[in-house]
PDB file of N, CA, C and O in Angstrom, chain B, residues numbered from 101:
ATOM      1  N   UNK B 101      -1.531 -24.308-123.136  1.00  0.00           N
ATOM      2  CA  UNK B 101      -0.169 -24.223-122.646  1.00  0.00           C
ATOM      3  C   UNK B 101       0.468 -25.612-122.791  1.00  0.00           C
ATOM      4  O   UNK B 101      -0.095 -26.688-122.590  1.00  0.00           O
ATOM      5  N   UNK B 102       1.715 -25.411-123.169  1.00  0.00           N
ATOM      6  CA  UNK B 102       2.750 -27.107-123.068  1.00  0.00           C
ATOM      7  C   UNK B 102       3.226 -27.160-121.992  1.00  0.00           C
ATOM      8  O   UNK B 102       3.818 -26.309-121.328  1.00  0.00           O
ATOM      9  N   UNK B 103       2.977 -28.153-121.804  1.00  0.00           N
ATOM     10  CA  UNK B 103       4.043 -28.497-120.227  1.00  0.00           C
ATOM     11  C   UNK B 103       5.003 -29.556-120.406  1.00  0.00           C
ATOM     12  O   UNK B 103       4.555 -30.625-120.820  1.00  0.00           O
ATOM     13  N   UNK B 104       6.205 -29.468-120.179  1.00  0.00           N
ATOM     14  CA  UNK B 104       7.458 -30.274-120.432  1.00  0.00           C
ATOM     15  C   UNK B 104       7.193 -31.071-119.300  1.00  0.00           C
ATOM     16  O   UNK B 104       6.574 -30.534-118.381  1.00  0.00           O
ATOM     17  N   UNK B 105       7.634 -32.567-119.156  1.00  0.00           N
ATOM     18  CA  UNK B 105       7.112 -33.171-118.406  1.00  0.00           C
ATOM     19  C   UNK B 105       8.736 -34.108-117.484  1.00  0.00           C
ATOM     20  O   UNK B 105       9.053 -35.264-117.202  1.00  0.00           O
ATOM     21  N   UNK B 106       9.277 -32.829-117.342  1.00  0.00           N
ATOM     22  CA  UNK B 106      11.061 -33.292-117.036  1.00  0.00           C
ATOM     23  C   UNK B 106      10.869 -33.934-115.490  1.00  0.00           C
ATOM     24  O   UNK B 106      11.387 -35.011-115.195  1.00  0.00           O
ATOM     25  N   UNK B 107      10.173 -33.254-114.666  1.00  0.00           N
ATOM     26  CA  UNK B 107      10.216 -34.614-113.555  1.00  0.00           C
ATOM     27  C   UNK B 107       9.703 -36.086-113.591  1.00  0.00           C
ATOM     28  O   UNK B 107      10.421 -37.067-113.391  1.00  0.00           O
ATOM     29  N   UNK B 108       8.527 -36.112-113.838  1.00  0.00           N
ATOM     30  CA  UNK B 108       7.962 -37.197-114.111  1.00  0.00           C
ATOM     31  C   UNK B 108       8.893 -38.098-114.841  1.00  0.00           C
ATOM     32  O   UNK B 108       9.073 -39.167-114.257  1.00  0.00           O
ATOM     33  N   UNK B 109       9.719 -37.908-116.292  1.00  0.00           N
ATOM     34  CA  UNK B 109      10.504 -38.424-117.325  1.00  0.00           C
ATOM     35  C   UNK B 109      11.931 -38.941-115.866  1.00  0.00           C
ATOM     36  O   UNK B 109      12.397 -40.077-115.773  1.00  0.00           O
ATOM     37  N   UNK B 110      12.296 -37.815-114.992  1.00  0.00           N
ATOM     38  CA  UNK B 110      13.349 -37.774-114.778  1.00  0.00           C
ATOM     39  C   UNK B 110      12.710 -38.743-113.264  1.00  0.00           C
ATOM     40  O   UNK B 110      13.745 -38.911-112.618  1.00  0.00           O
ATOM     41  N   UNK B 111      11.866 -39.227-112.683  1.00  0.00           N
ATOM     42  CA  UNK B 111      11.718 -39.802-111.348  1.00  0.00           C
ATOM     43  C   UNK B 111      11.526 -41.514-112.113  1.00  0.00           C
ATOM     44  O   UNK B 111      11.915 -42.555-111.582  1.00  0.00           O
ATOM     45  N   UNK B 112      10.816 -41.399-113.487  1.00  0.00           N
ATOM     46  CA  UNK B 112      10.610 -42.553-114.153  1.00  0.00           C
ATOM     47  C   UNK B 112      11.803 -43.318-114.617  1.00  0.00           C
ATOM     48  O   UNK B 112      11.851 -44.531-114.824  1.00  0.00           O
ATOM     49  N   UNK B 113      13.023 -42.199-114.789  1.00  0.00           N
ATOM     50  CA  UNK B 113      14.453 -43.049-115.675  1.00  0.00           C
ATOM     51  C   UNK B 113      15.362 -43.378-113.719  1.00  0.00           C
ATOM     52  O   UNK B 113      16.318 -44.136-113.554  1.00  0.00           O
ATOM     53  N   UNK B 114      14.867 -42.790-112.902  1.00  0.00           N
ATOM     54  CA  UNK B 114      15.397 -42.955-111.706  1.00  0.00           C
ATOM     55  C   UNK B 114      14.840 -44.265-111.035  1.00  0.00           C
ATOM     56  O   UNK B 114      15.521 -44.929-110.253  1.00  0.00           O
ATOM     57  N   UNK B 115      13.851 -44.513-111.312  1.00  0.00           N
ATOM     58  CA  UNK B 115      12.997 -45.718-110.501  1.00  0.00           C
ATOM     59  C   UNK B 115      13.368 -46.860-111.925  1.00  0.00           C
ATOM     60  O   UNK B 115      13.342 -48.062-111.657  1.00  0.00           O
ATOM     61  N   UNK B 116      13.559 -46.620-112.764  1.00  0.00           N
ATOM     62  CA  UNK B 116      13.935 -47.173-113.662  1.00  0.00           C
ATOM     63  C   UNK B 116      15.416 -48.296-113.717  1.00  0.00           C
ATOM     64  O   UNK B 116      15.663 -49.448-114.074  1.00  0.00           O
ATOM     65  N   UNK B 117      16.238 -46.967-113.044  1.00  0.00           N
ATOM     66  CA  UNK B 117      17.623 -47.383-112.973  1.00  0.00           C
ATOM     67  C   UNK B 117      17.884 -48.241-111.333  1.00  0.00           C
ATOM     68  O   UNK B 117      18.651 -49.123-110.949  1.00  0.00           O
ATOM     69  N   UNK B 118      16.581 -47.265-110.569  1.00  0.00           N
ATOM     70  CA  UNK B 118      17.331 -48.238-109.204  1.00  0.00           C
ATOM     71  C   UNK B 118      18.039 -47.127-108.736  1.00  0.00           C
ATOM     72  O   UNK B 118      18.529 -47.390-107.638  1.00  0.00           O
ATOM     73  N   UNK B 119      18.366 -45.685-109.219  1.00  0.00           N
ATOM     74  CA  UNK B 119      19.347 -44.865-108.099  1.00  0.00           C
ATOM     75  C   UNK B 119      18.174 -43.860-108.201  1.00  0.00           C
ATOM     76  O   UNK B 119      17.007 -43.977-108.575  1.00  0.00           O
ATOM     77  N   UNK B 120      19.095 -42.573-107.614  1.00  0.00           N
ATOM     78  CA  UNK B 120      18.277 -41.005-107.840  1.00  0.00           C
ATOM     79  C   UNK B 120      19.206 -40.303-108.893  1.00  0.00           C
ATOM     80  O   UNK B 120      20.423 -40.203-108.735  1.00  0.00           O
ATOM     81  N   UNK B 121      18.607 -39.885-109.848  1.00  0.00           N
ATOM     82  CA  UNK B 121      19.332 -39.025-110.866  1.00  0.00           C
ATOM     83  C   UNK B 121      18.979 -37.255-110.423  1.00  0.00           C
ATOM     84  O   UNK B 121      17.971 -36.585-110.199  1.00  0.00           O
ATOM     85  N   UNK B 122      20.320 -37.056-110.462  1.00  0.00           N
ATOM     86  CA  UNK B 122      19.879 -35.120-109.981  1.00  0.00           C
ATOM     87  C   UNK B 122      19.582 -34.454-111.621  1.00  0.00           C
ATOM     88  O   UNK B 122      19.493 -35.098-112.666  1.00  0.00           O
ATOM     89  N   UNK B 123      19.478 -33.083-111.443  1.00  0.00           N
ATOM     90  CA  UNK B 123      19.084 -32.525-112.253  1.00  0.00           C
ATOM     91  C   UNK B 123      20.820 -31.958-112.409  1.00  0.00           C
ATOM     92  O   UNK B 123      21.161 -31.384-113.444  1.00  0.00           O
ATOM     93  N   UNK B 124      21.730 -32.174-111.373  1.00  0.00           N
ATOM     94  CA  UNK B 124      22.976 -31.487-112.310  1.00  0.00           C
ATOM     95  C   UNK B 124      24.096 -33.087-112.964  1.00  0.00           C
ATOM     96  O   UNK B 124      25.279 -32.903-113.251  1.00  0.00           O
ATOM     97  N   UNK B 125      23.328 -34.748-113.109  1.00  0.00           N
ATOM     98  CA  UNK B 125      23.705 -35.407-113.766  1.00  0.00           C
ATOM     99  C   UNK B 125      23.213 -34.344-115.265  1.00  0.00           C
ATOM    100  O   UNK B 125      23.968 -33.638-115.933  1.00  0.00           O
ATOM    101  N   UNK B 126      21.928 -34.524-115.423  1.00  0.00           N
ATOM    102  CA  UNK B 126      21.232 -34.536-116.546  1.00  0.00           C
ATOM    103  C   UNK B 126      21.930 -33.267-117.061  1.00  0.00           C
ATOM    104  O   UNK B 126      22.268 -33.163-118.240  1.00  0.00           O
ATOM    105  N   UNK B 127      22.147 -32.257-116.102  1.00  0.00           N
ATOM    106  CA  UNK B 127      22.653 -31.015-117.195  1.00  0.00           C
ATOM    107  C   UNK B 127      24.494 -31.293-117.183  1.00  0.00           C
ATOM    108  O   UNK B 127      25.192 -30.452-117.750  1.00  0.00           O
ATOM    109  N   UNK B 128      24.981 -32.183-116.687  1.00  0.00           N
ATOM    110  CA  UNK B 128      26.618 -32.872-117.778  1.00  0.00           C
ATOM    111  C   UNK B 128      26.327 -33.444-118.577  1.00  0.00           C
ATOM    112  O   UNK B 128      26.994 -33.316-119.604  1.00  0.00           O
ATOM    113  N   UNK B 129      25.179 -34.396-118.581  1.00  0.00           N
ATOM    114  CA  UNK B 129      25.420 -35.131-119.701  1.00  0.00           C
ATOM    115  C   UNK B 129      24.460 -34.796-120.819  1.00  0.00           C
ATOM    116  O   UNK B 129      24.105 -35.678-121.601  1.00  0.00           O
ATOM    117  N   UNK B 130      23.849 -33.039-120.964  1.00  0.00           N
ATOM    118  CA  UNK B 130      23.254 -32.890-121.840  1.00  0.00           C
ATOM    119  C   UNK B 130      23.908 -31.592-122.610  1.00  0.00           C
ATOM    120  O   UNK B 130      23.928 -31.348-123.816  1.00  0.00           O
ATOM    121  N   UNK B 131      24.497 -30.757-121.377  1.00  0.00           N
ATOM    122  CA  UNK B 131      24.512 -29.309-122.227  1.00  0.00           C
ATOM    123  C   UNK B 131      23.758 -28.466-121.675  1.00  0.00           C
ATOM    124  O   UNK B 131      23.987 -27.271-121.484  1.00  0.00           O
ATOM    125  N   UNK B 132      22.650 -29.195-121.351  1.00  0.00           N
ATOM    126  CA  UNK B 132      21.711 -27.720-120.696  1.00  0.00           C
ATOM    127  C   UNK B 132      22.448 -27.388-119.323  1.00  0.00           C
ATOM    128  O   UNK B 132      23.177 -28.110-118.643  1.00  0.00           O
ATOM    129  N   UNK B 133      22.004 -25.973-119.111  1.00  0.00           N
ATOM    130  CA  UNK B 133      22.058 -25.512-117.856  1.00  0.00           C
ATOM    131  C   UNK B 133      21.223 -26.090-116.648  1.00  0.00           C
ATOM    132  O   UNK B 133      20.027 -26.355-116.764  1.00  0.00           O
ATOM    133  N   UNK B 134      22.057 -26.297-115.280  1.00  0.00           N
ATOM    134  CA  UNK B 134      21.160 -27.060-114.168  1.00  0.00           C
ATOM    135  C   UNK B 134      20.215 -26.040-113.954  1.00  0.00           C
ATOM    136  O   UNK B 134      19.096 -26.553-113.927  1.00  0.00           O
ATOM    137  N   UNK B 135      20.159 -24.531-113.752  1.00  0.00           N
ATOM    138  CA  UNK B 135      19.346 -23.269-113.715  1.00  0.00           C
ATOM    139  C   UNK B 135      18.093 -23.447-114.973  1.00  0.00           C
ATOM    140  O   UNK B 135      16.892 -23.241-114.800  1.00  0.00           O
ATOM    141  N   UNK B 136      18.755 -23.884-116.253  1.00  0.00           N
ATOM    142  CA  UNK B 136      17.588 -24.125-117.180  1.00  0.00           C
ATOM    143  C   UNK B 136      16.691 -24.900-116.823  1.00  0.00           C
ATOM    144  O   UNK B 136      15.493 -24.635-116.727  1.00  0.00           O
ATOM    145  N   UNK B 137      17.430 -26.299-116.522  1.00  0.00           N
ATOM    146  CA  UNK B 137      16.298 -27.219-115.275  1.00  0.00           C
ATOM    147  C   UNK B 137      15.827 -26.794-114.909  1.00  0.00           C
ATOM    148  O   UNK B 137      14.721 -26.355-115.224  1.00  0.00           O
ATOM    149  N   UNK B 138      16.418 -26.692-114.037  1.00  0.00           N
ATOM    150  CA  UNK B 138      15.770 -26.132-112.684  1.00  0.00           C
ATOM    151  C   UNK B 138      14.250 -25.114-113.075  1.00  0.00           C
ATOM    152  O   UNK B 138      13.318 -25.156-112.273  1.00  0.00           O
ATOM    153  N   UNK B 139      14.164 -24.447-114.047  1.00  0.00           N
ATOM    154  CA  UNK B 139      13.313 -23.672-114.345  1.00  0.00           C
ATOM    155  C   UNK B 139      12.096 -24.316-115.247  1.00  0.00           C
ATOM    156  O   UNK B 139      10.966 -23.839-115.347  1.00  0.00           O
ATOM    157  N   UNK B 140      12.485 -25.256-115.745  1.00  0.00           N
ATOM    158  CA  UNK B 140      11.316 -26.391-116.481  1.00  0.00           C
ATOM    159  C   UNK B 140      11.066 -27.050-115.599  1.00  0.00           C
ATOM    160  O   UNK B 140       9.859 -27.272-115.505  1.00  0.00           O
ATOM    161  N   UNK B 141      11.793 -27.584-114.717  1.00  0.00           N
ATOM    162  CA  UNK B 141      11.245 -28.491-113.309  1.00  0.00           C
ATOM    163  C   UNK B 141       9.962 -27.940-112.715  1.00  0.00           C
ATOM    164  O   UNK B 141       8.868 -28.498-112.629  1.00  0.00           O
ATOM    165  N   UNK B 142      10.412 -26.438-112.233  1.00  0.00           N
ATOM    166  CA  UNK B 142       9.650 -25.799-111.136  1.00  0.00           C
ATOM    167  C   UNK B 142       8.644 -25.113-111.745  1.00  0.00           C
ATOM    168  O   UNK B 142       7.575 -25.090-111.135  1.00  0.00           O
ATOM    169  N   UNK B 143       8.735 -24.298-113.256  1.00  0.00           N
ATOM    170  CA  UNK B 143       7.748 -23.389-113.402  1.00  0.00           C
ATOM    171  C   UNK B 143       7.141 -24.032-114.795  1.00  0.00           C
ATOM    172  O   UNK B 143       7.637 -24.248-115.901  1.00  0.00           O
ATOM    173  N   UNK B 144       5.862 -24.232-114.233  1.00  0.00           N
ATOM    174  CA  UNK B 144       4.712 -25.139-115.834  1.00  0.00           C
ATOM    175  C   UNK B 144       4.844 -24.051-117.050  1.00  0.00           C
ATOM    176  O   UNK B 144       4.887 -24.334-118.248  1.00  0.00           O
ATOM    177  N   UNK B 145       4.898 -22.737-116.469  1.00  0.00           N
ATOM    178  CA  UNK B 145       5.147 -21.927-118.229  1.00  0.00           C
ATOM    179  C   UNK B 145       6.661 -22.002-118.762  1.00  0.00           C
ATOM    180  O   UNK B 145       6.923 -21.858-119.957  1.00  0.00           O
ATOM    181  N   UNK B 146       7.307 -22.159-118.113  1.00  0.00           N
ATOM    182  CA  UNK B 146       8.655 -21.805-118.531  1.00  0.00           C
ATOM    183  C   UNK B 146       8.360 -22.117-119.739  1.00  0.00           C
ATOM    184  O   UNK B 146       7.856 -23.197-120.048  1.00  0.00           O
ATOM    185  N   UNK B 147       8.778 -20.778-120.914  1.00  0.00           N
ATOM    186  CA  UNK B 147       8.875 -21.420-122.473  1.00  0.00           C
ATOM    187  C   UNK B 147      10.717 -21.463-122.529  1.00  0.00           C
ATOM    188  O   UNK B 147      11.607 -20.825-121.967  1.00  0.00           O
ATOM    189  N   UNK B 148      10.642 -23.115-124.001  1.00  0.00           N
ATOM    190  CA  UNK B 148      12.122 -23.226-123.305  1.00  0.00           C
ATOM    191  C   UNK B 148      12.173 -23.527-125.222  1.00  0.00           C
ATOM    192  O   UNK B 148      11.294 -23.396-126.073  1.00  0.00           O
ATOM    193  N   UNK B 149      13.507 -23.931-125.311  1.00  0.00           N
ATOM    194  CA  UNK B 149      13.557 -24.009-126.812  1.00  0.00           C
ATOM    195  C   UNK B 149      13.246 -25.683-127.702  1.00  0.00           C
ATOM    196  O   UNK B 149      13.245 -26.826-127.245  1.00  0.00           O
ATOM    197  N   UNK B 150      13.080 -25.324-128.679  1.00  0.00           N
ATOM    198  CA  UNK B 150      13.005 -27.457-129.278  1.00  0.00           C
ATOM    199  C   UNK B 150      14.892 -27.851-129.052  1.00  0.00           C
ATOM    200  O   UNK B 150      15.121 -29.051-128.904  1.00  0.00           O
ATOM    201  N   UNK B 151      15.994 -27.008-129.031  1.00  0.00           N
ATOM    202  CA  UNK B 151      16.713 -28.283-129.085  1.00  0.00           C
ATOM    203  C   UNK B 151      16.854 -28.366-127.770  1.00  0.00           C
ATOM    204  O   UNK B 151      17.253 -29.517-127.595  1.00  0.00           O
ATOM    205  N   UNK B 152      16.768 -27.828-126.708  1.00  0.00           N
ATOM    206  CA  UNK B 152      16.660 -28.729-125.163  1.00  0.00           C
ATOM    207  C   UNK B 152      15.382 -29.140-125.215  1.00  0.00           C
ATOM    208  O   UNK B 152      15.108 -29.991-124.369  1.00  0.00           O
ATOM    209  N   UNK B 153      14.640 -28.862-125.824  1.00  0.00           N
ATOM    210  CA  UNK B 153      13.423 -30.950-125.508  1.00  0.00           C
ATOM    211  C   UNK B 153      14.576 -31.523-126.859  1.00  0.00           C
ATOM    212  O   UNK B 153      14.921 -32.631-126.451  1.00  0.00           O
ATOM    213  N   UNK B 154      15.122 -31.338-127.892  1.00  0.00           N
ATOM    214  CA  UNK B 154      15.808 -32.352-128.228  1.00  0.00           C
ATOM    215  C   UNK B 154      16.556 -33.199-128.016  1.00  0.00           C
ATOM    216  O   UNK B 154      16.631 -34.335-128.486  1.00  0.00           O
ATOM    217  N   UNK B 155      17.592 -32.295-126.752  1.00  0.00           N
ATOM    218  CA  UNK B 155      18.637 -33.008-126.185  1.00  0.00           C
ATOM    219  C   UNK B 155      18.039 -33.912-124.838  1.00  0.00           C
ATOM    220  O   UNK B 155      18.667 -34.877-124.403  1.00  0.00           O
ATOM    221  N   UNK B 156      16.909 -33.515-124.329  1.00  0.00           N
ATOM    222  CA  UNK B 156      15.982 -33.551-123.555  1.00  0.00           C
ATOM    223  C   UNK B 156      15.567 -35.481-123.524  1.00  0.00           C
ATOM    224  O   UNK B 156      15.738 -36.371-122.690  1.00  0.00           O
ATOM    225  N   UNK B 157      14.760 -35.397-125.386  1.00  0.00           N
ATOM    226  CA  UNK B 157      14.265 -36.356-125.566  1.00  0.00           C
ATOM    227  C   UNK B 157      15.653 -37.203-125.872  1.00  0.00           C
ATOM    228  O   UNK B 157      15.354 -38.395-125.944  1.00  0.00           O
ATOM    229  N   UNK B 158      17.012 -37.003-126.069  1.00  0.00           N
ATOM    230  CA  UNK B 158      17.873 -37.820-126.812  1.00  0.00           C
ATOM    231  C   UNK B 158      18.345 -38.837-125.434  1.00  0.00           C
ATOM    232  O   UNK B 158      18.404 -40.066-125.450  1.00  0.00           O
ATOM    233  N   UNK B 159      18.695 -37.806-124.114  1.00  0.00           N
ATOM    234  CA  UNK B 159      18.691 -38.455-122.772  1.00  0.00           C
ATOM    235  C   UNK B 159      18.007 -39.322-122.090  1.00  0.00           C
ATOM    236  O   UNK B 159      18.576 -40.112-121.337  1.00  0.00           O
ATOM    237  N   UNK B 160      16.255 -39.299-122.305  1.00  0.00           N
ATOM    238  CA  UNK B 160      15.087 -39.944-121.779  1.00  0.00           C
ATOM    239  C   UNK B 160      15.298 -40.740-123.054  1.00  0.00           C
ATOM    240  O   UNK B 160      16.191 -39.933-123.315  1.00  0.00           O
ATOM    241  N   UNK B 161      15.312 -41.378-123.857  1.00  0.00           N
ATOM    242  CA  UNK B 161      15.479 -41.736-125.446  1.00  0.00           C
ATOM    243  C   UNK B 161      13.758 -42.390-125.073  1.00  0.00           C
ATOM    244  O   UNK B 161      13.205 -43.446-124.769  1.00  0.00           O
ATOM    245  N   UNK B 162      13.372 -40.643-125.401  1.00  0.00           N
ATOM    246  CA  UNK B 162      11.774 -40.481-125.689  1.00  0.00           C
ATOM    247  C   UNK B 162      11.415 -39.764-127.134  1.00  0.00           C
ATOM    248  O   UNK B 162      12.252 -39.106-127.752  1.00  0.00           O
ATOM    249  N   UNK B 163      10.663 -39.882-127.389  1.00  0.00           N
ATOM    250  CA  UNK B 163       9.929 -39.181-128.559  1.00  0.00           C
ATOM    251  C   UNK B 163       9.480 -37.490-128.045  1.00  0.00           C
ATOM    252  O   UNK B 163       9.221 -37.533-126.843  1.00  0.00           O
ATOM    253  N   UNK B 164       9.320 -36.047-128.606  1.00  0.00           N
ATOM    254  CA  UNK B 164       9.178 -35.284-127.664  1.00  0.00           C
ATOM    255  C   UNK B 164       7.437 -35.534-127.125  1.00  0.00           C
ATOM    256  O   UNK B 164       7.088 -35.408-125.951  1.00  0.00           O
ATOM    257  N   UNK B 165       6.498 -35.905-128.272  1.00  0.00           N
ATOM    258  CA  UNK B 165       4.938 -36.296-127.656  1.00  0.00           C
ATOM    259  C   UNK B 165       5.325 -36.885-125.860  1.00  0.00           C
ATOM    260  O   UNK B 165       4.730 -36.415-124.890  1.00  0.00           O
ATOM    261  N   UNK B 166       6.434 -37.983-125.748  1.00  0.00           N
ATOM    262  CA  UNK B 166       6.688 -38.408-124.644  1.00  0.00           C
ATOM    263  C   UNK B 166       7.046 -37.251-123.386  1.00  0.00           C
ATOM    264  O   UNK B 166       6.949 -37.552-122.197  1.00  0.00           O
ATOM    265  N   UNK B 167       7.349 -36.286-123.728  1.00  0.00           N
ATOM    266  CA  UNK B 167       7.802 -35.205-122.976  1.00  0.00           C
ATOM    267  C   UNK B 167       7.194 -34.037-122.735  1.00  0.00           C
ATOM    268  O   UNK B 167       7.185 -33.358-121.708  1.00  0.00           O
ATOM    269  N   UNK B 168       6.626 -33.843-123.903  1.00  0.00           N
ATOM    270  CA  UNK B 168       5.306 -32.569-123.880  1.00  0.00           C
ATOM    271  C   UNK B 168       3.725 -32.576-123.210  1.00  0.00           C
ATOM    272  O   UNK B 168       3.385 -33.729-123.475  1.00  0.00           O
ATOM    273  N   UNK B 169       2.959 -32.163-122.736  1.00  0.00           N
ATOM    274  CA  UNK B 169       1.748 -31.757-122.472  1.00  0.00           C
ATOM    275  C   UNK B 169       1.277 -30.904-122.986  1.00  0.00           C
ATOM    276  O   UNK B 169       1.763 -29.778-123.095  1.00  0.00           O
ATOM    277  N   UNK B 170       0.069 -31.341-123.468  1.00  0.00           N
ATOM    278  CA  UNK B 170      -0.647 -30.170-123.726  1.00  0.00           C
ATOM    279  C   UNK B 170      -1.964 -29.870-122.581  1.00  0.00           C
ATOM    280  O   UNK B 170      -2.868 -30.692-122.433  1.00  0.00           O
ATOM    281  N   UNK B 171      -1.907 -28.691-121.889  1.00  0.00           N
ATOM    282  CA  UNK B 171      -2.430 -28.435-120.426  1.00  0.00           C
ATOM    283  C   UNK B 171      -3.979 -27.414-120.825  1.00  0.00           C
ATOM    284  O   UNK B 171      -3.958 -26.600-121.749  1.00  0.00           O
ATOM    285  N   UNK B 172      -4.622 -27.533-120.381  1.00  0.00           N
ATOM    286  CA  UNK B 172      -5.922 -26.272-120.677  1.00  0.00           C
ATOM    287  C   UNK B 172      -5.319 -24.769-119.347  1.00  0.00           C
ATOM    288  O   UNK B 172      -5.016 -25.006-118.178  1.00  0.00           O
ATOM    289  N   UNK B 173      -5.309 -23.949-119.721  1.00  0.00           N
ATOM    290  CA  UNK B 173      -4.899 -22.886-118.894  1.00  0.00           C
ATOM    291  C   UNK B 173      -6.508 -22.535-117.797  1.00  0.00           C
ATOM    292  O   UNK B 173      -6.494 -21.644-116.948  1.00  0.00           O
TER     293      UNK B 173
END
């Protein structure tokens, strides 16, 4: 199983910056839906598509390896 790794990315660009970033910054300034979040946040299967890890990785300005897991079920 992959596991998108959007909190971790998203508590790391927050401790990063010095504030708290929500999940409905990230979905203005990406396109995705805060509900789409919200659903990669909370659920490890959520299957989601490559261009939200694209827009994903363009926000974190990560590589997607930086964003993906690969998990043993």
């Amino acid at each position: 199983m992959i596991r998108v790794l959007l909190v971790q990315k998203l508590d790391n660009k927050s401790f990063a910056e010095g504030r708290k970033i929500t999940l409905k910054e990230v979905a203005n300034s990406t396109g995705i839906g805060r509900a789409t979040l919200t659903r990669i946040a909370n659920k490890p299967d959520y299957i989601t598509t490559t261009d939200i890890i694209d827009k994903l990785c363009d926000y974190f300005a990560c590589e997607p390896g930086d964003l993906l897991q690969k998990v043993k079920r």
